[in-house]
N, CA, C and O atoms as a Maestro MAE file, in Angstrom:
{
 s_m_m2io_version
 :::
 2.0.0
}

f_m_ct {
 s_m_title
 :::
 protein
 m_atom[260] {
  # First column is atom index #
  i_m_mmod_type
  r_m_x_coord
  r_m_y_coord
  r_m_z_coord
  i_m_residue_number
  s_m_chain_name
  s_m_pdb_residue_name
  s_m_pdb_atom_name
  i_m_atomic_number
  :::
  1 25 95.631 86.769 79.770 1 A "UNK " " N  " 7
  2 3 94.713 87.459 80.640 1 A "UNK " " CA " 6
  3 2 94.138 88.654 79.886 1 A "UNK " " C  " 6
  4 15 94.900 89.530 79.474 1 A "UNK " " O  " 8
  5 25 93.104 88.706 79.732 2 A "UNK " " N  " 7
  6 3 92.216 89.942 78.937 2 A "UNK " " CA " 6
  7 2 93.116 91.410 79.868 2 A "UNK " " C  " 6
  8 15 93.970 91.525 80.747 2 A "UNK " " O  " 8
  9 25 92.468 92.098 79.204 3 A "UNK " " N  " 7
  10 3 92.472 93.610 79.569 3 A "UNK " " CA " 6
  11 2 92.080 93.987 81.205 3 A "UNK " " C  " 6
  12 15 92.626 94.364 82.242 3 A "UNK " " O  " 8
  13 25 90.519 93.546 80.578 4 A "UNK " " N  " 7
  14 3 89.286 93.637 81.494 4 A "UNK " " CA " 6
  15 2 89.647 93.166 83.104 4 A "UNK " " C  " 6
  16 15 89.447 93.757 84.166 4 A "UNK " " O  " 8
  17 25 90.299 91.768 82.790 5 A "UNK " " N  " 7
  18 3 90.570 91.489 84.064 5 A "UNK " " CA " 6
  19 2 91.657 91.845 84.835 5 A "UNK " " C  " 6
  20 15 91.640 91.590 86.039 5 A "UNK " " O  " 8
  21 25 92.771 92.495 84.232 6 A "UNK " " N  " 7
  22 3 93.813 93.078 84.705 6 A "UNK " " CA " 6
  23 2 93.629 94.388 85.111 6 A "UNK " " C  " 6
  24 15 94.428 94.918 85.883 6 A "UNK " " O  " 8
  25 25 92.768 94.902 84.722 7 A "UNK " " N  " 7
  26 3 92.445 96.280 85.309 7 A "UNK " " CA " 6
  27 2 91.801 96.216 86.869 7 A "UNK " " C  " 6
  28 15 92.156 96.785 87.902 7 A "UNK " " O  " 8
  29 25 90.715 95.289 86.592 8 A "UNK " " N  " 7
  30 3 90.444 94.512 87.764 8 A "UNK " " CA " 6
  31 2 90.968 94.800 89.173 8 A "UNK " " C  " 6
  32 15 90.691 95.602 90.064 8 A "UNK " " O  " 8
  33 25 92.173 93.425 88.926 9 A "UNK " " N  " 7
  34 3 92.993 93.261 89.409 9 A "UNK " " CA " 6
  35 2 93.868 94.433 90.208 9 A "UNK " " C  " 6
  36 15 94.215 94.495 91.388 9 A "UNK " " O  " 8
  37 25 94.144 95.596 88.763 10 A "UNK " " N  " 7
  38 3 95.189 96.574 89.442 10 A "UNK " " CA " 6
  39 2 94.063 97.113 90.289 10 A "UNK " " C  " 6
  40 15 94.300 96.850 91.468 10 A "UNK " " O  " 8
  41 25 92.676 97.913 90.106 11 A "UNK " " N  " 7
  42 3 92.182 98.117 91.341 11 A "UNK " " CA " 6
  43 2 91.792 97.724 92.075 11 A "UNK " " C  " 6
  44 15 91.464 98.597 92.878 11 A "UNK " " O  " 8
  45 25 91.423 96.203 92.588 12 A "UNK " " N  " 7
  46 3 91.409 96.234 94.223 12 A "UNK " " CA " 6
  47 2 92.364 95.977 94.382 12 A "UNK " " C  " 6
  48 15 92.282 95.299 95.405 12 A "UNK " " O  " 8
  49 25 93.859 96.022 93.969 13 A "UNK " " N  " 7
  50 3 94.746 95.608 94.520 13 A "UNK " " CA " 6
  51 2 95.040 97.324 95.357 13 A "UNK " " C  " 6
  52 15 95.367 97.389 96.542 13 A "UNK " " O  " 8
  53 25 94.855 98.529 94.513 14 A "UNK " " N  " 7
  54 3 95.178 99.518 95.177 14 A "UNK " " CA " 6
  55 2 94.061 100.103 96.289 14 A "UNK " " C  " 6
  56 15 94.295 100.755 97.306 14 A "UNK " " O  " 8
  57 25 93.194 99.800 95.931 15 A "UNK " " N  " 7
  58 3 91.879 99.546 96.976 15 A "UNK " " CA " 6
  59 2 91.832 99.092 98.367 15 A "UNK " " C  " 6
  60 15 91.217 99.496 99.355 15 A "UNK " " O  " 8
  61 25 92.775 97.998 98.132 16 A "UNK " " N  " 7
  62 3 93.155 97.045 99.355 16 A "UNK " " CA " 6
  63 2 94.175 97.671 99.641 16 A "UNK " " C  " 6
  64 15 94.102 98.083 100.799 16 A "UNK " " O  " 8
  65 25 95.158 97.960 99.111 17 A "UNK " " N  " 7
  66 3 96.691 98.906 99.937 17 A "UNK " " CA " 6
  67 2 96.033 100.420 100.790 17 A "UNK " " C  " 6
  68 15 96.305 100.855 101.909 17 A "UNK " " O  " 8
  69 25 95.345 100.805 100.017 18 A "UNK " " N  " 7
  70 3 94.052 102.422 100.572 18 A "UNK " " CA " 6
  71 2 93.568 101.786 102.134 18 A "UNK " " C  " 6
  72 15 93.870 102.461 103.118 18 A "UNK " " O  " 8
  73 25 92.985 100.773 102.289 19 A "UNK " " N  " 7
  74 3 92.081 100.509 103.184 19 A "UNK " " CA " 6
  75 2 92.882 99.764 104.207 19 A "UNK " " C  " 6
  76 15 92.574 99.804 105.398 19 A "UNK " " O  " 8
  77 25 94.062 98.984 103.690 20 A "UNK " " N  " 7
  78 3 95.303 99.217 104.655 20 A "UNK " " CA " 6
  79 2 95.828 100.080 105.380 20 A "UNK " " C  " 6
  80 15 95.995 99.996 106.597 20 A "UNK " " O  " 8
  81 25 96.113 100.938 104.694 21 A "UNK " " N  " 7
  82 3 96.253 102.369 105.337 21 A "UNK " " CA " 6
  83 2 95.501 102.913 106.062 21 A "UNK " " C  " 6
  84 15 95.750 103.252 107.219 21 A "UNK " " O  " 8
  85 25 94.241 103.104 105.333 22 A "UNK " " N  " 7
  86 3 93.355 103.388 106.663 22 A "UNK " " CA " 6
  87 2 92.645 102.618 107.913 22 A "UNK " " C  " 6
  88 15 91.782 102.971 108.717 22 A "UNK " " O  " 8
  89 25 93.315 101.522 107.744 23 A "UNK " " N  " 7
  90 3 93.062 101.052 109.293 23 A "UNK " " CA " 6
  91 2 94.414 101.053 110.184 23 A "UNK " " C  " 6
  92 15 94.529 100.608 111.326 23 A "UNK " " O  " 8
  93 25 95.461 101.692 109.343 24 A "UNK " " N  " 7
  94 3 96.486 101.754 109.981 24 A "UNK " " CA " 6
  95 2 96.079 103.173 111.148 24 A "UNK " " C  " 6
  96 15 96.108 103.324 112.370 24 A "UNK " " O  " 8
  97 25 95.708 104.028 109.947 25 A "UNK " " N  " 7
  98 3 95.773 105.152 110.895 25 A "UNK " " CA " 6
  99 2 94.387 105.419 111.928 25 A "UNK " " C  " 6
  100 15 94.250 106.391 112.671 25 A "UNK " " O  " 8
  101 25 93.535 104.422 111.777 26 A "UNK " " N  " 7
  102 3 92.354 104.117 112.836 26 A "UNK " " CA " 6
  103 2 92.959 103.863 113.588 26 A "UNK " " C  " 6
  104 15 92.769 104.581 114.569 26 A "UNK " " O  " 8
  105 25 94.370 102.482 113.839 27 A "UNK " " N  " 7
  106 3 94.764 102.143 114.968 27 A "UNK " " CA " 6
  107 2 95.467 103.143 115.464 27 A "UNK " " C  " 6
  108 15 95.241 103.517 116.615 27 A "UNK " " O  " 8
  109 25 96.412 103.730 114.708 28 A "UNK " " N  " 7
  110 3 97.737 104.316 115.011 28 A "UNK " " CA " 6
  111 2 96.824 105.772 116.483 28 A "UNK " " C  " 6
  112 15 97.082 105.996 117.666 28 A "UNK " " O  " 8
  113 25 95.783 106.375 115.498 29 A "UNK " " N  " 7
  114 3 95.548 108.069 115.987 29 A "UNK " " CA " 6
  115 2 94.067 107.844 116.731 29 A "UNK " " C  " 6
  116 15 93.799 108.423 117.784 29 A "UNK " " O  " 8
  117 25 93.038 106.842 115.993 30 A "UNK " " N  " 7
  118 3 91.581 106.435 116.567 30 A "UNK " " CA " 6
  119 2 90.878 107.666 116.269 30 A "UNK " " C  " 6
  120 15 89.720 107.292 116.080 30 A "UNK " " O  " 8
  121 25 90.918 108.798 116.135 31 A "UNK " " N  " 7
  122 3 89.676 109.272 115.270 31 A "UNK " " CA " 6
  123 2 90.683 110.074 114.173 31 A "UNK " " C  " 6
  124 15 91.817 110.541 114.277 31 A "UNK " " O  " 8
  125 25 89.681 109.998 113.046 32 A "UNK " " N  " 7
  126 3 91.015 111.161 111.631 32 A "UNK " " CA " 6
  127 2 90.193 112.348 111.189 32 A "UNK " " C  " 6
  128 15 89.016 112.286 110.834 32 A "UNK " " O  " 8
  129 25 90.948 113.449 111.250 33 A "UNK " " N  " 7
  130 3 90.667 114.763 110.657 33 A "UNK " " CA " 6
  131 2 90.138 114.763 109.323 33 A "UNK " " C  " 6
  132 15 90.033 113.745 108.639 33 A "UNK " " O  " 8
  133 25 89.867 115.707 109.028 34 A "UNK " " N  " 7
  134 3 89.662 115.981 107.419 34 A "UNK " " CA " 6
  135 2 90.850 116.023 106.553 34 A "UNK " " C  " 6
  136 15 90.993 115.767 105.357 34 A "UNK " " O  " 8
  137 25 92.003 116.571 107.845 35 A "UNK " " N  " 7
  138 3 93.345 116.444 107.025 35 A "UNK " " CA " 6
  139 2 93.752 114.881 106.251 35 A "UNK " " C  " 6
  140 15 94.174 114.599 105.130 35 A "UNK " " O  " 8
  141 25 93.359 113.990 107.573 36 A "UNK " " N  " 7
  142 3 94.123 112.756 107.408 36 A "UNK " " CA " 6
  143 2 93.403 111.921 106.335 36 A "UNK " " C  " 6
  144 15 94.066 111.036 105.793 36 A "UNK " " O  " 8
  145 25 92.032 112.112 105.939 37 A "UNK " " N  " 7
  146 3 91.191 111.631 105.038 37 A "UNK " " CA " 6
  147 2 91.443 112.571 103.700 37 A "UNK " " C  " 6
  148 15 90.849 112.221 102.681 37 A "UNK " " O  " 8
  149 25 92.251 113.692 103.644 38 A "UNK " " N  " 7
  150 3 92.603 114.418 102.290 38 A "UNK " " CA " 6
  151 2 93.738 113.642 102.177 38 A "UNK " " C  " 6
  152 15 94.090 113.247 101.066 38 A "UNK " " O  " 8
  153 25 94.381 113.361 103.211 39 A "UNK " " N  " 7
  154 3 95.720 112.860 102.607 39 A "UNK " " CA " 6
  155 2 95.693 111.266 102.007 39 A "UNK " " C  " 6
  156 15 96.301 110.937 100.989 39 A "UNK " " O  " 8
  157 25 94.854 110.319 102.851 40 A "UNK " " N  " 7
  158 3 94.620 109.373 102.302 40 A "UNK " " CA " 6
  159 2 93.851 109.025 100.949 40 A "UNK " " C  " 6
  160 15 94.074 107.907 100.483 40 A "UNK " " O  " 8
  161 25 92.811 110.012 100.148 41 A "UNK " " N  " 7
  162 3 92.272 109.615 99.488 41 A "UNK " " CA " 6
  163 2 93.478 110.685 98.233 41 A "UNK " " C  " 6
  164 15 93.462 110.333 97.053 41 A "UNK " " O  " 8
  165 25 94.178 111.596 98.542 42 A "UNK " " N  " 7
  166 3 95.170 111.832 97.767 42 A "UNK " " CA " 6
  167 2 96.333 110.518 97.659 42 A "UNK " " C  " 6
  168 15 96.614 110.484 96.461 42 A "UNK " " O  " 8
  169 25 96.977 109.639 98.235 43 A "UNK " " N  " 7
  170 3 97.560 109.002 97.997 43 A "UNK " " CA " 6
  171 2 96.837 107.818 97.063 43 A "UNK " " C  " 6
  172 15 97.407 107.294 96.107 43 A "UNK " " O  " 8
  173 25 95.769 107.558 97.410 44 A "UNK " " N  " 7
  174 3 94.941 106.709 96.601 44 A "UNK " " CA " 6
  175 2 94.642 107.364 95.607 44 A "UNK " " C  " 6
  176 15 94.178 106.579 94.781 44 A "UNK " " O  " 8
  177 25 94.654 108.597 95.143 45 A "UNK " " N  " 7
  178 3 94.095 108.504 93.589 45 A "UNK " " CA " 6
  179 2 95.942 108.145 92.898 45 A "UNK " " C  " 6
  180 15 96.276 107.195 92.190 45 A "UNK " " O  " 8
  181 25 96.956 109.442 93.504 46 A "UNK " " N  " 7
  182 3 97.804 109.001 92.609 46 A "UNK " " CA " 6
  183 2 98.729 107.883 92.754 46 A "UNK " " C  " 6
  184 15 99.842 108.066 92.259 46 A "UNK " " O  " 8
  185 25 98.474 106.585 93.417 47 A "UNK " " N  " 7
  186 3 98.892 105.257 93.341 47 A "UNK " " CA " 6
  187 2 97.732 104.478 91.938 47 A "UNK " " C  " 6
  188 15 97.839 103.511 91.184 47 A "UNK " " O  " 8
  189 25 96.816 105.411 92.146 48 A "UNK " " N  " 7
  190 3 95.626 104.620 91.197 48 A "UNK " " CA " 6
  191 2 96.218 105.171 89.786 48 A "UNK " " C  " 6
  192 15 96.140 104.439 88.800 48 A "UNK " " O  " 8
  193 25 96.711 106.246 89.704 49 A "UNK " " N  " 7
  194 3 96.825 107.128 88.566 49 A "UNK " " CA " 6
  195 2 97.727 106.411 87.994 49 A "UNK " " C  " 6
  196 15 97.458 105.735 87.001 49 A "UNK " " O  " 8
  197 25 99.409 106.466 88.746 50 A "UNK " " N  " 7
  198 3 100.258 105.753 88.668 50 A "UNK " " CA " 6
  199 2 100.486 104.280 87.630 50 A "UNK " " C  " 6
  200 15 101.088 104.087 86.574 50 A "UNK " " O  " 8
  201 25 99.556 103.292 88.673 51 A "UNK " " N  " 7
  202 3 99.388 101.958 88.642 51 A "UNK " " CA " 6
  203 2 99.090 101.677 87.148 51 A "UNK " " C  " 6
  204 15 99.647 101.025 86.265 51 A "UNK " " O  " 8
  205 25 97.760 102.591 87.253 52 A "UNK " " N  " 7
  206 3 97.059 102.676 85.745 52 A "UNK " " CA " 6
  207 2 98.328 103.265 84.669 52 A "UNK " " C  " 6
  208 15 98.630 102.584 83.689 52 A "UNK " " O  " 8
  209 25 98.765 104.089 84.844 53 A "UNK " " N  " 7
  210 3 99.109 104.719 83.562 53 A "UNK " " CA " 6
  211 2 100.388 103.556 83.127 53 A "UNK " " C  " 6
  212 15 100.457 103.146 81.968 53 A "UNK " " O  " 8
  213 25 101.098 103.222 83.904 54 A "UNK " " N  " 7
  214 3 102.474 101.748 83.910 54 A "UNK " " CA " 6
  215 2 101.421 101.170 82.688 54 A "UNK " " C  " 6
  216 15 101.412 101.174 81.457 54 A "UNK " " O  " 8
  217 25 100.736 100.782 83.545 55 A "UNK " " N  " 7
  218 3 99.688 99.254 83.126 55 A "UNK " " CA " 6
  219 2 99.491 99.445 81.746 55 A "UNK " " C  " 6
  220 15 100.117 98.743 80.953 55 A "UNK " " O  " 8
  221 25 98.402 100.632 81.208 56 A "UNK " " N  " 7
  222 3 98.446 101.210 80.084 56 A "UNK " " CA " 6
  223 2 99.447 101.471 78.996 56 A "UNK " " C  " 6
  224 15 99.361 101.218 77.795 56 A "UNK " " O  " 8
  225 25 100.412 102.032 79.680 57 A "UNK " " N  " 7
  226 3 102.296 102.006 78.758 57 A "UNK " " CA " 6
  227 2 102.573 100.591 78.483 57 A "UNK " " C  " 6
  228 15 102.738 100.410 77.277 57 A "UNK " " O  " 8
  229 25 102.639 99.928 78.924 58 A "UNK " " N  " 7
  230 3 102.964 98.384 78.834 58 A "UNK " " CA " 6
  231 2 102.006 97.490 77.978 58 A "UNK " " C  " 6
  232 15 102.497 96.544 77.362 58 A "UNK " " O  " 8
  233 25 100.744 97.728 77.915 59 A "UNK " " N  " 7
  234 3 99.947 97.144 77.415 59 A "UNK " " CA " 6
  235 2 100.051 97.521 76.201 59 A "UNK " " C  " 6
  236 15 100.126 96.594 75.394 59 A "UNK " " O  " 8
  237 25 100.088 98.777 75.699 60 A "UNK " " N  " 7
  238 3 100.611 100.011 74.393 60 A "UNK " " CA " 6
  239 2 101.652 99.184 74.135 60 A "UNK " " C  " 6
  240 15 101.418 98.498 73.139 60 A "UNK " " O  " 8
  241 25 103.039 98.903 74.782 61 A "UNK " " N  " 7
  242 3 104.501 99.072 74.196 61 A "UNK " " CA " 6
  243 2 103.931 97.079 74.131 61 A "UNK " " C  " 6
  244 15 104.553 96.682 73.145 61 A "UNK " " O  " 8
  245 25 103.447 96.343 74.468 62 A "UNK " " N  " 7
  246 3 103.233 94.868 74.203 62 A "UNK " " CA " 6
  247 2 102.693 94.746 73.058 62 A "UNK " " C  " 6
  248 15 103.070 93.731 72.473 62 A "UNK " " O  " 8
  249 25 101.619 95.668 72.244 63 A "UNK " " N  " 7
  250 3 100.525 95.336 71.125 63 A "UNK " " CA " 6
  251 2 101.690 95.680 70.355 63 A "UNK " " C  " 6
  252 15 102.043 94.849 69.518 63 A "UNK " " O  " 8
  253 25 102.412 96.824 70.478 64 A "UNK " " N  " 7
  254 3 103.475 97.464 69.414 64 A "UNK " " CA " 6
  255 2 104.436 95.772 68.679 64 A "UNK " " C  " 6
  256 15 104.363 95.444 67.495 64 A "UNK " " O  " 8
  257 25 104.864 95.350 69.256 65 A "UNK " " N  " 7
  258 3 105.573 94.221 69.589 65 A "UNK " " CA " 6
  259 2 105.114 93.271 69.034 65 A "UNK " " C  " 6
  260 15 105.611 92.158 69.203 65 A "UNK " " O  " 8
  :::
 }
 m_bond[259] {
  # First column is bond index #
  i_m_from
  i_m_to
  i_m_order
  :::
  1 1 2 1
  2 2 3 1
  3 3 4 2
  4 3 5 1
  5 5 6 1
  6 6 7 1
  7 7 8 2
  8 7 9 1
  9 9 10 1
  10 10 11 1
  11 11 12 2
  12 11 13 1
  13 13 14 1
  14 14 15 1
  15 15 16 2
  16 15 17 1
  17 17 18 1
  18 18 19 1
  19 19 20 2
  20 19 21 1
  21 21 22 1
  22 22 23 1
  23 23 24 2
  24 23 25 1
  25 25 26 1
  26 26 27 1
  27 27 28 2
  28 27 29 1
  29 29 30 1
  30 30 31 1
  31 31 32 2
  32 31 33 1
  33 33 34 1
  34 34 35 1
  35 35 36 2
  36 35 37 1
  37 37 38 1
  38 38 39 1
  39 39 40 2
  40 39 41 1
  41 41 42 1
  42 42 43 1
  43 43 44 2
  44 43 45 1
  45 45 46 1
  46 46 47 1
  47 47 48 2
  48 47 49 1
  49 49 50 1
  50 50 51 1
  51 51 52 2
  52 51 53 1
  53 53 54 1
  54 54 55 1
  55 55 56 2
  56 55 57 1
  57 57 58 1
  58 58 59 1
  59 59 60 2
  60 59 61 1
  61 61 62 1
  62 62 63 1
  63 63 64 2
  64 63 65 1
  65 65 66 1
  66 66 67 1
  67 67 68 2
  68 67 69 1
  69 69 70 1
  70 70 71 1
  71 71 72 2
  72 71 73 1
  73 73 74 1
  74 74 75 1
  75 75 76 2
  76 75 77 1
  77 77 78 1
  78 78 79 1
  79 79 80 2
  80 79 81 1
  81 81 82 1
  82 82 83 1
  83 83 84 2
  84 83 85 1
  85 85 86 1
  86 86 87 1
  87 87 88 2
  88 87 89 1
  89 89 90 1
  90 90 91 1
  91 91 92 2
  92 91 93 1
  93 93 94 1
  94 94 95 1
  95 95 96 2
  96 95 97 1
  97 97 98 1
  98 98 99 1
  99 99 100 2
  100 99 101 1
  101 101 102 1
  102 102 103 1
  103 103 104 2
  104 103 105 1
  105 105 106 1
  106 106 107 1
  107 107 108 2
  108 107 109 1
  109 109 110 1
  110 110 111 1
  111 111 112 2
  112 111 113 1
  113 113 114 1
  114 114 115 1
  115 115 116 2
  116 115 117 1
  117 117 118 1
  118 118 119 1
  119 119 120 2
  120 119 121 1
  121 121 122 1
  122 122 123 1
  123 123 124 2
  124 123 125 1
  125 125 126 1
  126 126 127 1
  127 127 128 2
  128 127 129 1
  129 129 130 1
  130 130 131 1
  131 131 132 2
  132 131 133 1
  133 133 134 1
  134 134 135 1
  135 135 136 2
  136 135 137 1
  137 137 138 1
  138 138 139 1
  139 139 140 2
  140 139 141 1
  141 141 142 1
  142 142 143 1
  143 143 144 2
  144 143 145 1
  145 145 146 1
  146 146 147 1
  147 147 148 2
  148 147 149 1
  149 149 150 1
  150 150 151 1
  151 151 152 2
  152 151 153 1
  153 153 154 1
  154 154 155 1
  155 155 156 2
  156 155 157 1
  157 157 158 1
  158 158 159 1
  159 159 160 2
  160 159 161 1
  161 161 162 1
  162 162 163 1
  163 163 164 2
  164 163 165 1
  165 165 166 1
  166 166 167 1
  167 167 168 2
  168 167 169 1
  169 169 170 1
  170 170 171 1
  171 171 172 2
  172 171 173 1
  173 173 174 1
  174 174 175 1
  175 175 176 2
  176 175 177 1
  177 177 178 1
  178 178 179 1
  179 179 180 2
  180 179 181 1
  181 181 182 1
  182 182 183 1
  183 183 184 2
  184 183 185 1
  185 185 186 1
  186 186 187 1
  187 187 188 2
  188 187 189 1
  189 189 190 1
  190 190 191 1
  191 191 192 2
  192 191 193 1
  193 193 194 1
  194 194 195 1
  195 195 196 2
  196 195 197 1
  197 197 198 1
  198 198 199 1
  199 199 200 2
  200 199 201 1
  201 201 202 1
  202 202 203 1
  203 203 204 2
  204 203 205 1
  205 205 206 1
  206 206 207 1
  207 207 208 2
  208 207 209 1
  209 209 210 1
  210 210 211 1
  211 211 212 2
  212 211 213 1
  213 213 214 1
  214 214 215 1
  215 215 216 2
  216 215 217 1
  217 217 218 1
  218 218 219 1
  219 219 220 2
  220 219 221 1
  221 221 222 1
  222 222 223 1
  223 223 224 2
  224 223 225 1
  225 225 226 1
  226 226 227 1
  227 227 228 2
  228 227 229 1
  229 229 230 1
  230 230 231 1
  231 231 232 2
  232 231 233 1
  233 233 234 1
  234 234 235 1
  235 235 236 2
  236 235 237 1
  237 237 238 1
  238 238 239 1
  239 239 240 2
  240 239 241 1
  241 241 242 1
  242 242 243 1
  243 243 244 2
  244 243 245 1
  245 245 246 1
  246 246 247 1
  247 247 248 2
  248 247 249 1
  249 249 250 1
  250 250 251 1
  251 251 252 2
  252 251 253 1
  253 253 254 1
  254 254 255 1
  255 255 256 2
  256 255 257 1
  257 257 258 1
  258 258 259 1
  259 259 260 2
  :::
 }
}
């Protein structure tokens, strides 16, 4: 699998977990603050940050190899 497409991959996969969430909390509360939209797009960057940086280490420690 290229690069290209694994990156892909890792973001809508965290894209889709984000937008999970936020229809969770559409159902859960039905309208969201500014709070609840700081907190959601904070969990989405650092799951994105996260995801990415694994992905990146691994891809690094595989070429090493």
């Amino acid at each position: 699998m290229s690069d290209k497409k694994r990156m892909t991959i890792i973001i809508l996969s965290v894209l889709t977990g984000s937008l999970l969430s936020y229809m969770l909390f559409i159902f859960r509360k039905g309208t969201l603050t500014s709070h609840d939209y700081f907190m959601l797009f904070t969990n989405m960057g650092f799951a994105l940050l996260i995801v990415l940086g694994i992905g990146f280490y691994l891809l690094k420690r595989k070429k090493q190899d």
